[in-house]
N, C-alpha and C positions, 0 to 999 in steps of 0.2 A: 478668747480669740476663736471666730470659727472657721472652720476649713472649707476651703471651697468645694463645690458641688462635683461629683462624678462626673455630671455632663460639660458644669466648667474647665472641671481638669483634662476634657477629652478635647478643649474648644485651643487649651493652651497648647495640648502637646501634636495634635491632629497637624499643624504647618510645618511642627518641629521634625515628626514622622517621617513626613513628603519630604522637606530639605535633605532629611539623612536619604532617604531612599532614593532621591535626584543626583547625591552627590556619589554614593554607592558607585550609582549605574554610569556618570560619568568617572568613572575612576575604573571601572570593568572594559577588557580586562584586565588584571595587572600580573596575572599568573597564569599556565596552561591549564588547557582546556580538555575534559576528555568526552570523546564522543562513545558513548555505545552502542556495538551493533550488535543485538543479540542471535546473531548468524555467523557462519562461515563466512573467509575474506572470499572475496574473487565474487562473490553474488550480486546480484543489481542492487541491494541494500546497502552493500559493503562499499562498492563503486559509486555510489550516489554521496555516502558520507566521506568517501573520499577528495571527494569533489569539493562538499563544503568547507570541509577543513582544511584546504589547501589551499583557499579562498579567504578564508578567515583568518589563516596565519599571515597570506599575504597583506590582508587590509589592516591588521591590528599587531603585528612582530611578534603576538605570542604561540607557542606552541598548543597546536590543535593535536592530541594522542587518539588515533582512533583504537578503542579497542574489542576483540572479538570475542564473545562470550557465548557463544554456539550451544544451545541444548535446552530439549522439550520443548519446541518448537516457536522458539526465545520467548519463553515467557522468563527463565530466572534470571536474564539479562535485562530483560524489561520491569523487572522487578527491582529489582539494582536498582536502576533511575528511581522509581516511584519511589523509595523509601532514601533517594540521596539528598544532602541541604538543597534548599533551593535558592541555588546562591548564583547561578547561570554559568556552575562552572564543571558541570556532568550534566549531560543532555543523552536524547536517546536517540539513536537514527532505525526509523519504524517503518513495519511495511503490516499488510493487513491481518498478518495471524496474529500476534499477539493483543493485540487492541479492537479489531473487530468483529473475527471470528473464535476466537477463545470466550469470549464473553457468553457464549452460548454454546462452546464444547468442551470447554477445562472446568470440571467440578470444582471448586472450592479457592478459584483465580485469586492468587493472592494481590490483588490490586483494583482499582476501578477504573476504567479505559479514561471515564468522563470523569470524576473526581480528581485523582489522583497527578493528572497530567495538565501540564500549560503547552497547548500548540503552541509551536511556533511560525513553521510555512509548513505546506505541501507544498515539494520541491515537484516532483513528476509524478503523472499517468500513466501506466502501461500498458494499453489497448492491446490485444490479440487478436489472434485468426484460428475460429472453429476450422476444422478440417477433413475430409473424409479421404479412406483410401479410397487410389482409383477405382477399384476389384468390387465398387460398388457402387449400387445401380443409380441412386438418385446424384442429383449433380448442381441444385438450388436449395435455399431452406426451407421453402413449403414442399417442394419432393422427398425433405427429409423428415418433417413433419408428418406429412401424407403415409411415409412407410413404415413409420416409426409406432403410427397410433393402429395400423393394420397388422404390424409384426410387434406386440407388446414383449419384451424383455430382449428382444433378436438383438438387436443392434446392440455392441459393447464399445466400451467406452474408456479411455488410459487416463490417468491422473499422475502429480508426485505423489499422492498420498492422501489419505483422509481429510477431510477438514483442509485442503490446498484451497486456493485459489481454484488452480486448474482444475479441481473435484468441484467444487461448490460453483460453478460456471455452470456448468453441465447440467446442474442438478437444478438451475434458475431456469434455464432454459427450458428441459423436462418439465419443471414448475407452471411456466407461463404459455409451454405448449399441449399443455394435457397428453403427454410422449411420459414412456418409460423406457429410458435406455439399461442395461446392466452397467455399472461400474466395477473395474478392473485396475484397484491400486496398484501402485509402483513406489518404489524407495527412490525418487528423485523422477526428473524429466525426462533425461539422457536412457534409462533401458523402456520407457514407456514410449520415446519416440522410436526406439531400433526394434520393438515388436509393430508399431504403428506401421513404419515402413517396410517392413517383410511381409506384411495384410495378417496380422494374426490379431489387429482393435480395428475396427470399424471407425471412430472416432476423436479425435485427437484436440486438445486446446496447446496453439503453437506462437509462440513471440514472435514478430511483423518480421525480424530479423531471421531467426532460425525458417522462417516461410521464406519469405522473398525465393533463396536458390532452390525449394526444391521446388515450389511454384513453376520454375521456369524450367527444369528439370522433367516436369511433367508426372512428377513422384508423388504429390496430393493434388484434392479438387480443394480449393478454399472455398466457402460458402458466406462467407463476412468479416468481417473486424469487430470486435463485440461492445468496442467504448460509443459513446454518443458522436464523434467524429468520425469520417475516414484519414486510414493514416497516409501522410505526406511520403510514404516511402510504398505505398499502395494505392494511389486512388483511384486506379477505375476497381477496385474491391468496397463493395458498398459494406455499410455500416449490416448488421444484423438486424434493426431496426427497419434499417432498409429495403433490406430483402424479403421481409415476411413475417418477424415476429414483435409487433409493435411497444414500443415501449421497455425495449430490451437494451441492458445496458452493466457491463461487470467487466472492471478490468484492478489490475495490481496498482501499487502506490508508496510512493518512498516519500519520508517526512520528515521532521526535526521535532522532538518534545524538549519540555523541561521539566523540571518534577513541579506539583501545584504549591501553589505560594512563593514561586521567581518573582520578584518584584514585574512587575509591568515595562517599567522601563527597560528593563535587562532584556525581556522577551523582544518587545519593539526593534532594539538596538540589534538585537541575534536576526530580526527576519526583515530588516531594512539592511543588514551587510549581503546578508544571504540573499537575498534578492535583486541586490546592484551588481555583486559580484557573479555566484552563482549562477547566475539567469543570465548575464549579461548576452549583446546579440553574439557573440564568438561564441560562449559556452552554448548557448540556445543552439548552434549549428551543429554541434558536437553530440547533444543532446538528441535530438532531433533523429541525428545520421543513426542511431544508437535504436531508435524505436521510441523514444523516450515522449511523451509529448510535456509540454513545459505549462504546471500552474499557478505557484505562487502565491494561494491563498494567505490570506494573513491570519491573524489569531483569532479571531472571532469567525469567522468563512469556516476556516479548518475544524473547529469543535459542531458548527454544524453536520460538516461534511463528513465528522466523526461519526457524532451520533444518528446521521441516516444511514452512515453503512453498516454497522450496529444493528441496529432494525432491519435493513433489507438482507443481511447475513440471519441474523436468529428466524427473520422465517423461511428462510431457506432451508435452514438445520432442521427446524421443529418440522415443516412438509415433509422433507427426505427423510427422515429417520436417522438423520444422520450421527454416526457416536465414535467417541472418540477411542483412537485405540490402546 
């Protein structure tokens, strides 16, 4: 008697596969869910996956657990997912340090940004507002440009920290304007913006929201929004692109992963709830009012979107010199 072939045996069980893994995913979920934030509560990361999980319990009855796993700048919270089942039932709620810019500042990253993970949505955009003290002289971005390449190192500059967002902005900009500003780390936002405002930094990257009052305040000059839109809570503040340095474009980002190898359909199912619910137009105003801008990419969009900012982070790094501390 002979046994059927490798490829026949692949030909019989390949339907049989797909059935378990269709019936799987209509059967998820049948138990709580945990989401991890590899942050402090109370952050736009935290907040964001709060969101969906409150969404998610309400569309499916089971408990969504978010939980906080805070430290080295979530990479071993993000590490957790990478190495969890991929069962769609530990997911990761992600913003760009550990996925985008670790990849080319954390030696020996125990995970792979693009491997390792199955998108599921980008939930939000974070677009900002470059900012200067008043206490100085230029008041547009080519006047900042302009004084910036005439006083090389003068102008300083606040961050949270190395490798931030708010650090690596500044340092694209400096990049794509042939400017060198000095950077002047800070241990968070909050004592980089109360030396910004006393005029002891020159330059500041500030969320549409923390801008808006002192805006009116008369306590900064904004000079742009840094995302490819202007924001609905700003618009006569043009785009930074707008103002002068073309092709300019960096802002933060909050997302959903799953660890690689979620069945497909589990993924689908996770960023088709999250996206009827989460997104919906209530939450969208809510979102919105927030600074938030709303985009919803799907699973294939989102690993693009991964792997460009990936690439436009690591030569950010590699120009600046940037290293991690």
């Amino acid at each position: 008697m002979s046994w059927p072939s490798a490829a026949a045996r692949l030909a019989v069980a390949a339907p049989l596969l797909a059935l378990g893994t269709a019936t799987f995913a209509q059967d998820y979920p049948n138990r709580p869910i945990r989401v991890v934030v590899p942050f402090t509560a109370a952050g736009p990361t935290d907040n964001n996956a709060r969101l969906v999980g409150q969404k998610l319990t309400e569309a499916w009855g089971q408990p969504v657990v978010i939980e906080n796993r805070p430290a080295a700048g979530g990479v071993p919270g993000t590490e957790l997912v990478a190495k969890a089942a991929p069962d769609g039932y530990t997911l990761l709620a992600a913003n760009p340090g550990p996925l985008t810019i670790a990849p080319s500042l954390v030696p020996n990253l125990p995970y792979d940004s693009l491997r390792d993970f199955a998108p599921v949505i980008l939930v939000t955009i974070t677009s900002s507002v470059i900012a200067l003290h008043p206490s100085t002289p230029m008041g547009s971005v080519r006047e900042l440009i302009a004084y910036a390449k005439a006083h090389p190192g003068k102008l300083n500059y606040g961050s949270p920290g190395v490798g931030t967002v708010g650090h690596l902005t500044i340092e694209l900009f400096d990049n794509m304007a042939g400017v060198r500003m000095t950077h002047v780390p800070y241990k968070g936002i909050a004592p980089a913006t109360t030396d910004f405002l006393a005029g002891r930094l020159d330059v500041l990257q500030l969320s549409v929201p923390t801008s808006l009052p002192l805006l009116k305040a008369g306590k900064i000059k904004a000079l742009g929004v840094t995302g490819k839109k202007r924001s609905p809570l700003l618009p006569d503040l043009p785009t930074i692109d707008e103002a002068g340095l073309a092709g300019f474009e960096a802002f933060n980002w909050n997302g959903i992963f799953a660890p690689a190898g979620t069945p497909r359909e589990i993924v689908a199912k996770l960023h088709d709830e999250i996206a009827r619910r989460a997104l919906s137009p209530e939450m969208r105003e809510q979102l919105i009012a927030q600074g938030f801008e709303i985009a919803g990419y799907g699973p294939e969009e989102y690993a693009a979107f991964i792997k460009a900012e990936i690439a436009k982070w690591a030569n950010v790094i590699k120009t600046a010199g940037v290293k991690a501390e």
